[in-house]
C-alpha positions as CSV (number, residue, x, y, z in Angstrom):
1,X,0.0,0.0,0.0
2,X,1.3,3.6,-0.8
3,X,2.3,5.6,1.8
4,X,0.6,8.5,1.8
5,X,-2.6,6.2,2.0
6,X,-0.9,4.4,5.3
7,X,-0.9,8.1,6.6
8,X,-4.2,9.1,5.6
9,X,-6.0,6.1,7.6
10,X,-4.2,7.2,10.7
11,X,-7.0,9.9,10.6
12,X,-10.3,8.5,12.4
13,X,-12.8,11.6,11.6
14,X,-12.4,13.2,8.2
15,X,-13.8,16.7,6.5
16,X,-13.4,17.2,3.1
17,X,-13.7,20.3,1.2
18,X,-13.6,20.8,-2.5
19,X,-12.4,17.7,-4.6
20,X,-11.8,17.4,-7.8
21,X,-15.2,17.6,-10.5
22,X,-16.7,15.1,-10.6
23,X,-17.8,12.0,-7.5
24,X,-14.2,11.5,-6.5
25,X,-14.9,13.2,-2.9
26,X,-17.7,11.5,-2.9
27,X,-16.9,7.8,-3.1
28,X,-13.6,8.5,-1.2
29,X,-16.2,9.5,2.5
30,X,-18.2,6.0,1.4
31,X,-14.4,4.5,1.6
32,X,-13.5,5.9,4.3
33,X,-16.6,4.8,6.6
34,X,-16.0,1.4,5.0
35,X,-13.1,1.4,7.0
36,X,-14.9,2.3,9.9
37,X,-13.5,6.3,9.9
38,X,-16.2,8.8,9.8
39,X,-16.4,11.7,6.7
40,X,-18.2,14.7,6.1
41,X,-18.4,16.6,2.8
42,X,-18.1,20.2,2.5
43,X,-19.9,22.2,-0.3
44,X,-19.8,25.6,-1.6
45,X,-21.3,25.7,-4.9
46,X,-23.9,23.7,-6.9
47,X,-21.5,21.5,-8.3
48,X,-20.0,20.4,-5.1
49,X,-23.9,19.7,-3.7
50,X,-24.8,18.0,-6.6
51,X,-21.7,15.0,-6.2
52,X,-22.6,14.6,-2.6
53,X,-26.1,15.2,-2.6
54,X,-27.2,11.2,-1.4
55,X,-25.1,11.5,1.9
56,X,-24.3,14.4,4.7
57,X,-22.6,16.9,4.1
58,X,-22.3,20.9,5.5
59,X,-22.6,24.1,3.1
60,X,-20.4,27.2,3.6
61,X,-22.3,30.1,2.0
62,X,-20.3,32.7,4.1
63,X,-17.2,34.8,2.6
64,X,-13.7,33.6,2.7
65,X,-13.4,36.3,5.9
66,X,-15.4,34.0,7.7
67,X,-14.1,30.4,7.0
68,X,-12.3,30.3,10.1
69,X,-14.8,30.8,12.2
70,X,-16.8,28.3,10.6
71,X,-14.4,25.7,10.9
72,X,-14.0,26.6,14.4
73,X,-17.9,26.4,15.1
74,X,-17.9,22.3,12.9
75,X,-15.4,21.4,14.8
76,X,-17.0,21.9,18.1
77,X,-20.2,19.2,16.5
78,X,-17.8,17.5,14.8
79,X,-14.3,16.6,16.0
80,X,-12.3,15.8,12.9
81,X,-8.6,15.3,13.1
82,X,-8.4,15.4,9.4
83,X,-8.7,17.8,6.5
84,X,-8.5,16.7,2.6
85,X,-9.3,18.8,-0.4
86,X,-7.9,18.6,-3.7
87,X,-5.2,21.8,-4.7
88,X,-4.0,23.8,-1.9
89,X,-3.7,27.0,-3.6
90,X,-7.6,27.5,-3.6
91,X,-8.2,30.5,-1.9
92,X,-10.4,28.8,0.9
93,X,-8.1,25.5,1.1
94,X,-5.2,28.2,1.7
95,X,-7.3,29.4,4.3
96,X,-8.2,25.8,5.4
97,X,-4.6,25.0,5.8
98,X,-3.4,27.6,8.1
99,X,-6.2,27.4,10.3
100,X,-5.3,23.4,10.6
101,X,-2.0,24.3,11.7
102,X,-2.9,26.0,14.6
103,X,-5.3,23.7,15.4
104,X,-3.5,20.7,15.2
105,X,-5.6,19.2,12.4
106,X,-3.7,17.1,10.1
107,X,-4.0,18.7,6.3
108,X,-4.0,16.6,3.2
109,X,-4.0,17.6,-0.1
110,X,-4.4,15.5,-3.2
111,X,-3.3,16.8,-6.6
112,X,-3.1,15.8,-9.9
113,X,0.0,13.5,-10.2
114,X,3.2,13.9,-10.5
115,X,3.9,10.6,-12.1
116,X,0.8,10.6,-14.7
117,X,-0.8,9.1,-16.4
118,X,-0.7,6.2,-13.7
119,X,-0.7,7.9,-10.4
120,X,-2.8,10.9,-8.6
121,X,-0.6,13.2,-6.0
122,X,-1.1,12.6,-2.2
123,X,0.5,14.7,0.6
124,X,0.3,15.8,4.2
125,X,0.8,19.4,4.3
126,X,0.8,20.6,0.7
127,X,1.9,19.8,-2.7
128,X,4.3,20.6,-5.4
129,X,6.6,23.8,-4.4
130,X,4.9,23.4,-1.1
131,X,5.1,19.8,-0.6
132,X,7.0,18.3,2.3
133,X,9.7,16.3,0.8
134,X,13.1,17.1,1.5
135,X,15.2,19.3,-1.1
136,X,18.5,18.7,-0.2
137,X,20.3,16.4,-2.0
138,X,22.3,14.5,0.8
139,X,18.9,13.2,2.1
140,X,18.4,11.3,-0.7
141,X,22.0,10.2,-1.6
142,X,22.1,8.8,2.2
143,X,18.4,6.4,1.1
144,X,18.6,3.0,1.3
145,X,17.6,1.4,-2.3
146,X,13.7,0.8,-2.4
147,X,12.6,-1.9,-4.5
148,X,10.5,-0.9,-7.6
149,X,7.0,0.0,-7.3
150,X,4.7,-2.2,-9.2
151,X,2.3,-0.2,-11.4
152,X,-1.0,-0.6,-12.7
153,X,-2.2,1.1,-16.3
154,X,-4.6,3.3,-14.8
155,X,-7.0,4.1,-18.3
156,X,-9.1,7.6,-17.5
157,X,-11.7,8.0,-19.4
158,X,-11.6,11.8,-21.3
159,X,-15.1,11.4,-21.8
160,X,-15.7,11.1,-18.1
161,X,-14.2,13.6,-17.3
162,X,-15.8,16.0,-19.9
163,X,-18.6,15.0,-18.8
164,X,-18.1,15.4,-15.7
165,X,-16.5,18.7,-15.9
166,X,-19.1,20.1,-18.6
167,X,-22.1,19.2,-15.5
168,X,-20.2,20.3,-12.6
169,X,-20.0,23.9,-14.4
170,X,-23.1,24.2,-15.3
171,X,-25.0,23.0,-12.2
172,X,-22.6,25.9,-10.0
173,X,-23.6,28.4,-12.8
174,X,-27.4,27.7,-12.7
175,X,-27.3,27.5,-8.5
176,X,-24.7,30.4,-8.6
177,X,-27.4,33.0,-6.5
178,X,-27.7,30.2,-3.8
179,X,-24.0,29.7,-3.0
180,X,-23.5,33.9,-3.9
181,X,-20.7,34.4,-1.9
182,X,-18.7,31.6,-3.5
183,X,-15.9,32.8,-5.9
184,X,-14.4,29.8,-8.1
185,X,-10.4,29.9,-8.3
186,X,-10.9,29.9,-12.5
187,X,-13.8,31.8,-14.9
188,X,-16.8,30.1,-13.7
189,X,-19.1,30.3,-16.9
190,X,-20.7,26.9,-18.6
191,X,-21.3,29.1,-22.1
192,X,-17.3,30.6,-21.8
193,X,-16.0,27.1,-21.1
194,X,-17.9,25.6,-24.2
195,X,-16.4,28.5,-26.2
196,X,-12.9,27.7,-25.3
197,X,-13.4,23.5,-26.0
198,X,-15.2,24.2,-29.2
199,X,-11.9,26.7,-30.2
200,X,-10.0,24.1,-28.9
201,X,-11.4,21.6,-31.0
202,X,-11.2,23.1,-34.5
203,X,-7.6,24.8,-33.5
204,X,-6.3,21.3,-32.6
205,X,-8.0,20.0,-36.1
206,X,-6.2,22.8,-37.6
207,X,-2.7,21.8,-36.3
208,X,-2.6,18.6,-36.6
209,X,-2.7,19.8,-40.4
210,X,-0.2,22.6,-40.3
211,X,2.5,20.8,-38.4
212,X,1.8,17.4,-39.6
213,X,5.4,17.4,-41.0
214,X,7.6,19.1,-37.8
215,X,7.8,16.1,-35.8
216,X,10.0,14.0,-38.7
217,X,12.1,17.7,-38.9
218,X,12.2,17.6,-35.0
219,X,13.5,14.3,-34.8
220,X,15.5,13.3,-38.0
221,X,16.8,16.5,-38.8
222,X,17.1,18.4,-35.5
223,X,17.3,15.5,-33.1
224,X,19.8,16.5,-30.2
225,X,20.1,20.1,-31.8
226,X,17.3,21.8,-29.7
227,X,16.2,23.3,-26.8
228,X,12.8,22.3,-25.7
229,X,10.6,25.2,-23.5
230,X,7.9,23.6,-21.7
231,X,4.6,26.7,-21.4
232,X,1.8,25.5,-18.7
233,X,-1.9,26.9,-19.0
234,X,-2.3,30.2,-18.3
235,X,-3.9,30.7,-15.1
236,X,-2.0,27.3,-13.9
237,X,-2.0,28.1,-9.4
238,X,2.0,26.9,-9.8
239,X,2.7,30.1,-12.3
240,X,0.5,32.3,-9.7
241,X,1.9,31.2,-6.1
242,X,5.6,29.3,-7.3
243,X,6.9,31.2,-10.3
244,X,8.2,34.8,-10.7
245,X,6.2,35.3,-13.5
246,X,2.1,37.4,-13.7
247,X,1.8,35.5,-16.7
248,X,3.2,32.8,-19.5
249,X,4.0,35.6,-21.8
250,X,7.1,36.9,-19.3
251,X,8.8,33.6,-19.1
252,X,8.4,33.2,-23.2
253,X,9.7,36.5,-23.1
254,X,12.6,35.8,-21.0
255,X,13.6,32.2,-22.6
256,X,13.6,33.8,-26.2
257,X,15.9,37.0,-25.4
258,X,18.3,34.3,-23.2
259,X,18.3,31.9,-26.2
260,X,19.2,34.7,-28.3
261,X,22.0,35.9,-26.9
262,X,23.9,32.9,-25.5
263,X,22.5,29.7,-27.1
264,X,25.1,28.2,-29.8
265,X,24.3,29.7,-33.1
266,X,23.3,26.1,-34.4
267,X,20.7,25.3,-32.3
268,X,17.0,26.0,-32.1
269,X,14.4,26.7,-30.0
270,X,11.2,24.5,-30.0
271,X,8.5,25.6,-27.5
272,X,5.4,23.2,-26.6
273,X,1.8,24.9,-26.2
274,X,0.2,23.5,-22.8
275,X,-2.8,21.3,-24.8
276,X,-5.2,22.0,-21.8
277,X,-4.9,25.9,-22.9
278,X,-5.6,25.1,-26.8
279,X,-8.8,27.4,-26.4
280,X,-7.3,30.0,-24.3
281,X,-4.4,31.2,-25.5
282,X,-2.1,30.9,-28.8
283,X,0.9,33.0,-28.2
284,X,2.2,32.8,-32.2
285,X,1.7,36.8,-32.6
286,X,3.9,37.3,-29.4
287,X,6.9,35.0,-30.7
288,X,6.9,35.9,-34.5
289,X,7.2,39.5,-33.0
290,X,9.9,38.4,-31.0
291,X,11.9,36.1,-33.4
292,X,11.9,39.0,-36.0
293,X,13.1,41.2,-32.8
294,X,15.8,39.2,-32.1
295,X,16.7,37.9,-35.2
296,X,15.9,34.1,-34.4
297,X,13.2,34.1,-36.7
298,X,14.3,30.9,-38.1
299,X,15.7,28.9,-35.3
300,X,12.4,28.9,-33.5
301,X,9.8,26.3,-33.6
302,X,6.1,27.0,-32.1
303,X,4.1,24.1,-31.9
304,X,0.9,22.3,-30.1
305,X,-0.3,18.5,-30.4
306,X,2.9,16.7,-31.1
307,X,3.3,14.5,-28.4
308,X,5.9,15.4,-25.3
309,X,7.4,12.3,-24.9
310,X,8.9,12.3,-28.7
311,X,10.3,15.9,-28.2
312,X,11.9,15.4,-25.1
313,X,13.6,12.2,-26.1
314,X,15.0,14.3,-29.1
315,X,16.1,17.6,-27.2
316,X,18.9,18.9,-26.0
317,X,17.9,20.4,-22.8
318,X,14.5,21.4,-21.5
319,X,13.0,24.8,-19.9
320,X,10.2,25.0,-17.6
321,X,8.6,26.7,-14.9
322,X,7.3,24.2,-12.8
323,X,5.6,21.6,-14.8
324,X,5.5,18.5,-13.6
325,X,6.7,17.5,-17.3
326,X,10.2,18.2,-15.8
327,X,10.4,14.7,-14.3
328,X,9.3,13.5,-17.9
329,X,12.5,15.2,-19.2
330,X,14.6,13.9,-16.0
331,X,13.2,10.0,-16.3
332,X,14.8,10.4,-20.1
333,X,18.0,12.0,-18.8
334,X,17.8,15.2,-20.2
335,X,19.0,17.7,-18.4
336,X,16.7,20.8,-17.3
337,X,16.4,24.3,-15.6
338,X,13.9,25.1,-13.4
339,X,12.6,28.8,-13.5
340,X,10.4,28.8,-10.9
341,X,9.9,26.4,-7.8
342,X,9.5,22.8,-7.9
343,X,9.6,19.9,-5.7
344,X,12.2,18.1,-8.2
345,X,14.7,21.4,-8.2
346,X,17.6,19.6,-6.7
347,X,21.3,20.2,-6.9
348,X,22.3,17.7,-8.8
349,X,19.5,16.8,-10.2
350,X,18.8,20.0,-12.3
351,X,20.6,23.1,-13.5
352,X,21.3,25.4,-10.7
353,X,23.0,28.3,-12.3
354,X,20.9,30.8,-14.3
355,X,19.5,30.7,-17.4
356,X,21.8,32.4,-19.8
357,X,24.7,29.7,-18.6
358,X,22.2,26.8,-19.4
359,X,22.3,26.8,-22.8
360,X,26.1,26.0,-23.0
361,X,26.5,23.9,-19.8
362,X,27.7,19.8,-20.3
363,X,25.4,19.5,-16.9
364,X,25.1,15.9,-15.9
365,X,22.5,14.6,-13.9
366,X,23.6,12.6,-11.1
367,X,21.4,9.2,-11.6
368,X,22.0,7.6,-8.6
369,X,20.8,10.7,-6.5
370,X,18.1,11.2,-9.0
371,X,16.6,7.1,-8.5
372,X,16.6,7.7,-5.0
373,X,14.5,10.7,-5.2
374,X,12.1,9.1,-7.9
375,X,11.5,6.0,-5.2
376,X,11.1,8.0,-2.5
377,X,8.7,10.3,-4.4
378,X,7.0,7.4,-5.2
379,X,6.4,5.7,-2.6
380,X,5.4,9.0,-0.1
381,X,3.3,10.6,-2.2
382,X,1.6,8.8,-5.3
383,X,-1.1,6.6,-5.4
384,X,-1.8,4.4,-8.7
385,X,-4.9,5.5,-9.8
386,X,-6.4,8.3,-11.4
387,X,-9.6,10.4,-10.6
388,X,-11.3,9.6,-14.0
389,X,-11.2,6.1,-14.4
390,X,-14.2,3.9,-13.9
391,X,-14.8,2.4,-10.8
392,X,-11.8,4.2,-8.9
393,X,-12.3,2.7,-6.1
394,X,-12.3,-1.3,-7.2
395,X,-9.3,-0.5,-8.1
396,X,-6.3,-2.7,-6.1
397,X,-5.0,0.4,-4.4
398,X,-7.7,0.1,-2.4
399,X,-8.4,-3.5,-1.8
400,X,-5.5,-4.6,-0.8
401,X,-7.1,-6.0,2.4
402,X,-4.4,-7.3,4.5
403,X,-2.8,-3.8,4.9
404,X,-6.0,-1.9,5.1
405,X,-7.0,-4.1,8.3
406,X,-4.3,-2.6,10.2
407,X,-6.0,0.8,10.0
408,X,-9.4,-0.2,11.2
């Protein structure tokens, strides 16, 4: 059993706040009170009420000003030692977590995974730059080897989670003057969000036609001859709270005037469009004005559906803020700079000096320091499943009996 779950069960009463869309919160209280914990739901919008609407659960409909109190006043009914909720830069989990600490209440935060497809993110405390795990190198080097995790193909279903997404908006839209003091942590409009999957849609289309030959270039041609600059979606929590950067356009900015100036003349510069922000953004008016700027005009490549795993086996080096695609590029070797905060940001690991030395660097990657943080990642934090996959909680994660019984 994964660790983070052994933790988890050493809760006995549980509160959940916001989870991800969709009945993932949901099944996980009827789990929990399978194993003989108690679990109670919180909601603040329609969404949230709809997904938990056939068991208990308590409704904030007060501002973010008054969350603490509230908490204060549930926990008197209700004495939880636990806290779970899914992201912890939500303004309300933020809130959530500091009141916890000086409470006493253990805080646990689950997170898309680090590891994906094949695992979700798990963690006492907080995730990504705020997660708990160690960064110093000589805590890992000193590890004892761990044998390899075994790992089940986890199979989401997109369309599940569509749908699921495409209901929970709506619902908190059309229940939006009931739960009026709730503001969401992203644009919170069903019609908006349709706009941006249907631009998405036909913009995809459109790509796949216009850079149907780049990838052969990329990796025939180019292969081990460029740099590859990883962008994350726009309003992404990790650009907001872990990054220097008000917005994606700075650090395209920033990457393309270092390239520019200190990148050997013979290489190129290939940078990856997030696909979740197909329908949001398209940033090619920003780097043709910058290429022709900088005279780089034909040593950059902008591109959108080709898939991550084929360019990163065929760069040189990778950029990124945060993304947890960095541990993509660091499983294949490559070495990478980090230009915001990350978990993985390790001496030793990645590039530590700044940018405009990056691009010339022989930087090595030390492996064995690198296993040992990949196991101990592993094991601490991720749990092999995923949030969209039918019948989550069937899966063997959670039946493995003989461990479970120890927590009852």
């Amino acid at each position: 059993m994964s660790e983070a779950i052994k933790k988890l069960l050493k809760g006995k009463q549980f509160l959940l706040l916001q989870g991800p869309m969709g009945p993932f919160f949901n099944d996980m209280a009827y789990w929990l009170e399978s194993l003989g914990r108690k679990a109670v739901n919180v909601v603040f919008n329609g969404g949230d009420r709809f997904y938990c609407r056939k068991r208990k659960y308590l409704a904030f409909m007060q501002t973010e000003k008054e969350f603490s109190a509230w908490l204060n006043q549930v926990k008197r009914d209700y004495e939880f030692d636990t806290i779970l909720c899914f992201g912890d830069c939500r303004t309300l989990h933020k809130v959530a977590k500091g009141w916890a600490h000086t409470q006493g209440v253990r805080f646990f935060v689950f997170e898309e995974g680090y590891l994906r497809p094949n695992f979700i993110t798990l963690e006492e405390g907080g995730v990504n730059a705020n997660s708990s795990l160690p960064r110093d190198a000589e805590f890992y080097r000193q590890l004892l080897a761990q044998p390899a995790a075994k790992i089940e193909a986890c199979y989401p279903s997109k369309i599940r989670k569509m749908a699921h997404a495409s209901w929970y908006y709506f619902i908190s839209w059309y229940y939006r003057h009931t739960f009026d003091q709730y503001c969401h942590h992203k644009p919170f409009s069903p019609w908006r969000e349709a706009t941006y999957w249907f631009r998405a849609g036909w913009r995809k289309t459109l790509y796949q036609f216009k850079q149907r030959y780049i990838l052969n270039r990329l990796t025939i041609e180019l292969d081990q001859r460029y740099y590859l600059a990883i962008l994350q979606v726009y309003n992404d929590s990790q650009i907001e709270h872990h990054s220097p950067y008000n917005d994606v356009r700075d650090y395209i900015y920033e990457v393309m005037c270092s390239f520019a100036q200190h990148a050997p003349a013979d290489t190129y510069l290939v940078i990856k469009h997030h696909p979740m922000d197909c329908g949001h953004r398209n940033y090619a008016a920003l780097i043709n004005e910058l290429c022709k700027r900088l005279n780089i005009i034909d040593r950059v490549v902008y591109i959108h559906d080709l898939p991550l795993r084929e360019l990163i086996l065929h760069a040189q080096g990778v950029v990124t803020i945060n993304s947890t695609a960095g541990i993509l590029a660091l499983m294949h070797g490559k070495r990478i700079k980090v230009m915001g905060e990350a978990l993985y940001d390790i001496r030793g690991v990645t590039f530590q000096s700044g940018l405009d030395f990056f691009w010339r660097d022989q930087f090595t990657i030390d492996d064995y320091l690198f296993k040992n943080f990949m196991s101990h990642l592993t094991c601490q934090t991720q749990v092999n499943i995923h949030y969209y996959q039918w019948n989550v909680f069937s899966s063997k994660v959670w039946s493995e009996l003989e461990d479970v019984q120890n927590f009852k």
